[in-house]
C-alpha positions as CSV (number, residue, x, y, z in Angstrom):
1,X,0.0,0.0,0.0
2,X,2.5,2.4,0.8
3,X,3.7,2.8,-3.3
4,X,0.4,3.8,-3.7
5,X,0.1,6.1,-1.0
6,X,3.8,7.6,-2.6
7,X,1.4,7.7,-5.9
8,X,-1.2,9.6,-4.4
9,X,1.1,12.4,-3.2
10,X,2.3,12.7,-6.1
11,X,-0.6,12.9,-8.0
12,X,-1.8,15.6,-5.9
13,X,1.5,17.5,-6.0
14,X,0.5,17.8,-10.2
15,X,-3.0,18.8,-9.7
16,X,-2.5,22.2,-10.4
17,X,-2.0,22.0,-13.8
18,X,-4.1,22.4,-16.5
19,X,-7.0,19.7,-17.4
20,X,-5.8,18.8,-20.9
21,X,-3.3,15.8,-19.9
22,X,-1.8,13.2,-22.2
23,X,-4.0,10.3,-22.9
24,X,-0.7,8.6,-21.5
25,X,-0.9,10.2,-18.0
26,X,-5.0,10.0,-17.5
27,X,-4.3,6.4,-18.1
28,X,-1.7,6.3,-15.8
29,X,-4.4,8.1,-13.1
30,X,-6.9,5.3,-14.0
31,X,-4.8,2.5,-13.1
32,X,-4.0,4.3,-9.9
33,X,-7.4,4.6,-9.1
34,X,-8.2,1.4,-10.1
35,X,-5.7,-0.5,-8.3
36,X,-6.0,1.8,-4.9
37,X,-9.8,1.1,-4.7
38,X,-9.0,-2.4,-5.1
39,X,-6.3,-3.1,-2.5
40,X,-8.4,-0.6,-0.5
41,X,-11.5,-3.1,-0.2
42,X,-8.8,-5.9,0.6
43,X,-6.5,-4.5,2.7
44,X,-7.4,-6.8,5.4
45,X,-6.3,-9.8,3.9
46,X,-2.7,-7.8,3.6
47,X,-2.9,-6.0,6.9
48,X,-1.1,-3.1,5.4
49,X,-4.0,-0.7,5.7
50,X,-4.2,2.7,5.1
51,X,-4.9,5.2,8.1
52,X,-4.8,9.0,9.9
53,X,-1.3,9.8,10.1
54,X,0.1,12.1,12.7
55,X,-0.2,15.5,10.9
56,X,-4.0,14.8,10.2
57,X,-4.1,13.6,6.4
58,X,-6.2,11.0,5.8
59,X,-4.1,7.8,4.5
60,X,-7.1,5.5,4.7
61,X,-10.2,5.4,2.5
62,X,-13.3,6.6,4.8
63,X,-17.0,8.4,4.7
64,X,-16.4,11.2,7.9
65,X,-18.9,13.5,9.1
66,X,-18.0,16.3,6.1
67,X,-18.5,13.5,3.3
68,X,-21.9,12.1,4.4
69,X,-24.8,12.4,2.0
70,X,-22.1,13.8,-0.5
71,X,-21.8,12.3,-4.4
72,X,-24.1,9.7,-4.4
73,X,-26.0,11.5,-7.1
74,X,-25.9,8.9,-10.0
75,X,-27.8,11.0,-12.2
76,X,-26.1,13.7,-12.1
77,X,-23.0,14.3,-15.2
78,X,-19.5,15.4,-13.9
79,X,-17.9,18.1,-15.0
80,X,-14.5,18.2,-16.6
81,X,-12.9,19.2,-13.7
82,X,-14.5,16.9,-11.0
83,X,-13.9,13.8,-13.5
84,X,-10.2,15.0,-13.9
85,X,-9.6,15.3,-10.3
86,X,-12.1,12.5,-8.8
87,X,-8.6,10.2,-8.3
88,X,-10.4,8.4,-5.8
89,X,-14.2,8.2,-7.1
90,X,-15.9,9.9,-4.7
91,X,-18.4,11.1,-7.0
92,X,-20.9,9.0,-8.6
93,X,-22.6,10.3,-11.8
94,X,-21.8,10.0,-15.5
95,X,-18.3,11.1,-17.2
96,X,-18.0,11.4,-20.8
97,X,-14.0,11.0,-20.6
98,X,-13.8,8.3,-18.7
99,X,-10.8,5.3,-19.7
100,X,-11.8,2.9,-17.2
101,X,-14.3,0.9,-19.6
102,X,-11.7,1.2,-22.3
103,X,-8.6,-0.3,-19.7
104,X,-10.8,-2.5,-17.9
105,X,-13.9,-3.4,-18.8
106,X,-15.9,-1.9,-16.2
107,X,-17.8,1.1,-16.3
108,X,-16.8,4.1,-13.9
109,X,-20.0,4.3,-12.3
110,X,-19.6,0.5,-10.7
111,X,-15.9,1.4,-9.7
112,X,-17.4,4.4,-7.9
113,X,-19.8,2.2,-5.6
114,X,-17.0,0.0,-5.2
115,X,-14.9,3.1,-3.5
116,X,-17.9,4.5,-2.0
117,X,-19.1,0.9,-0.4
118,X,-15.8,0.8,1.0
119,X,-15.4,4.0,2.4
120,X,-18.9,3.6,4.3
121,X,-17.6,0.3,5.8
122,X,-14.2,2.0,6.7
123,X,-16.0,4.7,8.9
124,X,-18.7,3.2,9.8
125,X,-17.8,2.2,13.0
126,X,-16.3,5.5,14.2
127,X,-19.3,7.2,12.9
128,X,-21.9,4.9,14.9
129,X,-19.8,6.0,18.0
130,X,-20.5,9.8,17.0
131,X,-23.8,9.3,15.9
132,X,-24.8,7.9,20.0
133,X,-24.5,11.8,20.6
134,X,-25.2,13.5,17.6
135,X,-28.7,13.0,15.9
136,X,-27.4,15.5,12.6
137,X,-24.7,12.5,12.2
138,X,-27.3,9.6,13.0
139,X,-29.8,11.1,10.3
140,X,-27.2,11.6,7.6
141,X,-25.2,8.3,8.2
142,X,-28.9,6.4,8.0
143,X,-29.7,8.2,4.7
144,X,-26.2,8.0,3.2
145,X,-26.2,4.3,4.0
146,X,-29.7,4.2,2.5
147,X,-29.1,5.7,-0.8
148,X,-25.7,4.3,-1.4
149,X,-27.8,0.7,-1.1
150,X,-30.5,2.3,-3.5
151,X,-27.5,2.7,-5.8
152,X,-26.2,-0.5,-6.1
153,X,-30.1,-2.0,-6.6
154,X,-30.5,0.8,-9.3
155,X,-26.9,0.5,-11.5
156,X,-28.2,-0.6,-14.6
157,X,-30.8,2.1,-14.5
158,X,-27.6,4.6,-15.4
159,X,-25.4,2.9,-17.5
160,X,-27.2,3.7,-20.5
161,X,-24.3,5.9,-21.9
162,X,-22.3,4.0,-24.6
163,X,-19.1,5.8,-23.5
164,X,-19.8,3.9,-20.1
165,X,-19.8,0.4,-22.4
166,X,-21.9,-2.4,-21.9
167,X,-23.5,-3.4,-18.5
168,X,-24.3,-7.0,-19.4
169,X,-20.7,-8.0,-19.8
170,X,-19.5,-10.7,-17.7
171,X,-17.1,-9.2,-15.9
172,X,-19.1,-6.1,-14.8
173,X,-22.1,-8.5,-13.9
174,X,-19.9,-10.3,-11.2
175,X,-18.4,-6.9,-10.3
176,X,-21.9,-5.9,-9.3
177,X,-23.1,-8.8,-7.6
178,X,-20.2,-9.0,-5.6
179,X,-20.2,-5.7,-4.6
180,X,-23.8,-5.9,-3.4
181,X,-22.5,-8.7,-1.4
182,X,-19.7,-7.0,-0.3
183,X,-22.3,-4.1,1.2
184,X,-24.7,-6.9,3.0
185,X,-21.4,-7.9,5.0
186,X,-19.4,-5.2,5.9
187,X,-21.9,-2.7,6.0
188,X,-25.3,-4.8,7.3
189,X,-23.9,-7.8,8.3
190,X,-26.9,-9.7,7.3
191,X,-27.2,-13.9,7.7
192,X,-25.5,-15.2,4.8
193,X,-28.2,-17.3,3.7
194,X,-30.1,-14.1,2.7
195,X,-27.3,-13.5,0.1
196,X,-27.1,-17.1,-1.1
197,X,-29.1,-15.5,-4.6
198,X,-25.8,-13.0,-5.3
199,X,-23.5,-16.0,-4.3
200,X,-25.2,-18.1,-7.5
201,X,-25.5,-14.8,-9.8
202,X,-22.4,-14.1,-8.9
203,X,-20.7,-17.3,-9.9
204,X,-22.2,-18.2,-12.8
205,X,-20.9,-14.3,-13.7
206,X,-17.6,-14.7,-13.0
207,X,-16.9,-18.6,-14.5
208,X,-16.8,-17.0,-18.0
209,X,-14.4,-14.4,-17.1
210,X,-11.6,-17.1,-15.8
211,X,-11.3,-18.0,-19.6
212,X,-9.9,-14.3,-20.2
213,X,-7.7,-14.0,-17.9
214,X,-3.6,-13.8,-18.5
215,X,-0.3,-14.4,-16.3
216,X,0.1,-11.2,-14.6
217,X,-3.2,-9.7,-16.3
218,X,-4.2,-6.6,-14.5
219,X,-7.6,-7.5,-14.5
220,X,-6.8,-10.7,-12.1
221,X,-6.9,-8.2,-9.2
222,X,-10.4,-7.1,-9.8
223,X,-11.4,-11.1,-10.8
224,X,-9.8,-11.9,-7.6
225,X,-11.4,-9.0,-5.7
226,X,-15.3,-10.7,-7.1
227,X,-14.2,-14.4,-6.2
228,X,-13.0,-14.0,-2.8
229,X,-16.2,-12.1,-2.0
230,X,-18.3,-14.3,-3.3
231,X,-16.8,-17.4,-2.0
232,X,-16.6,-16.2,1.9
233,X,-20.4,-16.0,1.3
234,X,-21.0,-19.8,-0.4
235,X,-23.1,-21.2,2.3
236,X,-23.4,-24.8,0.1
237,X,-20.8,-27.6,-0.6
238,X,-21.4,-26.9,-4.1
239,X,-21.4,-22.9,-4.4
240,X,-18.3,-23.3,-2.1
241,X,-16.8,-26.0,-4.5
242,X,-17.8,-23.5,-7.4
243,X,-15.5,-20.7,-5.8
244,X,-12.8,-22.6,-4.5
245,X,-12.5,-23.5,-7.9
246,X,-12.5,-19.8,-9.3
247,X,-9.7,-18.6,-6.6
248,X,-7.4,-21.8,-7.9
249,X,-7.9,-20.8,-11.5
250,X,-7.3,-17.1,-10.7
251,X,-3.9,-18.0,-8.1
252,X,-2.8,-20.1,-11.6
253,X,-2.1,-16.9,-13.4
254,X,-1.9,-13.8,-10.4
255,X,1.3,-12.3,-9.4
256,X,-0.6,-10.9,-6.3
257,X,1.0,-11.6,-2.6
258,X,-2.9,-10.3,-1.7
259,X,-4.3,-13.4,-3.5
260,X,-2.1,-16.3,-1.1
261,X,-4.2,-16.6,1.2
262,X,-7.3,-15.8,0.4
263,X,-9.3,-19.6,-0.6
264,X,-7.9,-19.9,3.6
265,X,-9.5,-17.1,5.0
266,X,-12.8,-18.6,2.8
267,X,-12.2,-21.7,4.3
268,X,-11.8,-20.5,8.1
269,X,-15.0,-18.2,7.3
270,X,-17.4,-21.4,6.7
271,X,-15.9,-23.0,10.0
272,X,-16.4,-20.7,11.9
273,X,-19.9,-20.0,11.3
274,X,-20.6,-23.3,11.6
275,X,-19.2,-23.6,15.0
276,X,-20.4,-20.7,16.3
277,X,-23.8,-20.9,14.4
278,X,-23.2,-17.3,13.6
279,X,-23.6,-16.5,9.6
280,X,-22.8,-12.7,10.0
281,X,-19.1,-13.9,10.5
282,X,-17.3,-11.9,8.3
283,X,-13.8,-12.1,6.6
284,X,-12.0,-9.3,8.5
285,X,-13.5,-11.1,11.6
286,X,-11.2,-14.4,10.8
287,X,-8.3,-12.2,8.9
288,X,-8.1,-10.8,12.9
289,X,-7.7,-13.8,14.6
């Protein structure tokens, strides 16, 4: 994490300039985007999060009081110099200039939930303490939480833009089912059975996408991302067969240290529930232990 954290300063450091960069260096924004969001939602596994360092900048991705109930608009079309500057997606909404369907598949507006998903789970805990004596905080955090899961119901309702690419693709299917997934456990913490629906969506999504995949393919991160998510909520011998099978085929071609130990953690996630009879166990729960 700490590469991209060097990445981020010095990203900001060229922010002053003028919005007409090179098609070179907005790609090279995208992929840092797309790869902090990513290790972001997974930093658990590494336990090389990001946090508040000592002269108050914010290392970690997190909702705080001042970001509550802010871009979550998906509706709404981003102006030049939001969509330039938005390095870490915290506004949803449409972007004519976006690269991220052209370098990975994925329209913007699902990596945007990802962030923002993962940013409400980050701070949610610190903002449930504040909200026990502030009713502003418990109001917005309620309605925040609430609209950002309208969102990820509604996505196909705004991705009709062709620059945004298709949203029946494979790869952005499984992205969105394990996302939703990824909400009902770190946000809700519902039983797992409930999500047993996104578990077989999700798989049958992401089966076709293993036949894409390359050695050292950047997209393996973001496949990897979707399987491990999906397979810490199999509930069934054969869903969790199905995703066992999905993080072997991905750790075949990944050059990710993030990936090692991730069909253990699944593993260590279905024993415990079952011998605690608890099926709101979540991953960072065992990645603690």
């Amino acid at each position: 994490m700490a590469y991209l954290i060097e990445a981020e300063r010095l990203i900001r450091r060229q922010s002053v300039l003028n919005l007409h960069q090179s098609f070179q260096y907005r790609a090279l924004l995208h992929m840092y985007t797309y790869f902090r969001i990513v290790m972001e939602s997974i930093c658990f596994v590494t336990g090389r999060c990001t946090r508040l360092i000592a002269n108050g900048s914010v290392e970690r991705f997190s909702v705080t009081e001042e970001t509550l109930e802010t871009g979550l608009d998906p509706t709404s079309e981003k102006t030049s110099d939001v969509g330039y500057h938005d390095i870490h997606l915290d506004v949803n909404g449409h972007w004519q200039e976006t690269l991220y369907t052209k370098i990975y598949g994925v329209p913007e507006t699902l990596l945007t939930l990802l962030s923002q998903t993962v940013k409400l789970a980050n701070g949610k805990q610190r903002l449930e303490t504040v909200a026990t004596s502030s009713k502003r905080v418990s109001d917005a955090l309620r309605r925040h939480t609430k609209k950002l899961e309208r969102n990820l119901w509604t996505l196909r309702l705004h991705e009709t833009s062709t620059d945004e690419g298709s949203s029946t693709s494979p790869l952005t299917l499984a992205v969105h089912q394990a996302l939703i997934l990824y909400f009902y456990r770190q946000v809700q913490r519902v039983d797992a059975m409930i999500l047993q629906d996104s578990v077989t969506k999700a798989l049958g999504h992401l089966e076709p996408c293993l036949d894409e995949l390359g050695r050292g393919d950047d997209l393996v991160l973001l496949v990897a991302w979707a399987a491990f998510v999906v397979a810490c909520e199999a509930a069934t011998d054969i869903l969790q067969a199905r995703a066992l099978a999905c993080l072997a085929r991905i750790e075949a071609c990944a050059a990710f240290f993030t990936i090692r130990r991730m069909p253990q953690i699944a593993r260590r996630v279905w024993e415990h529930r079952q011998q605690t009879d608890d099926w709101t166990i979540s991953w960072l729960d065992v990645a603690r232990d």
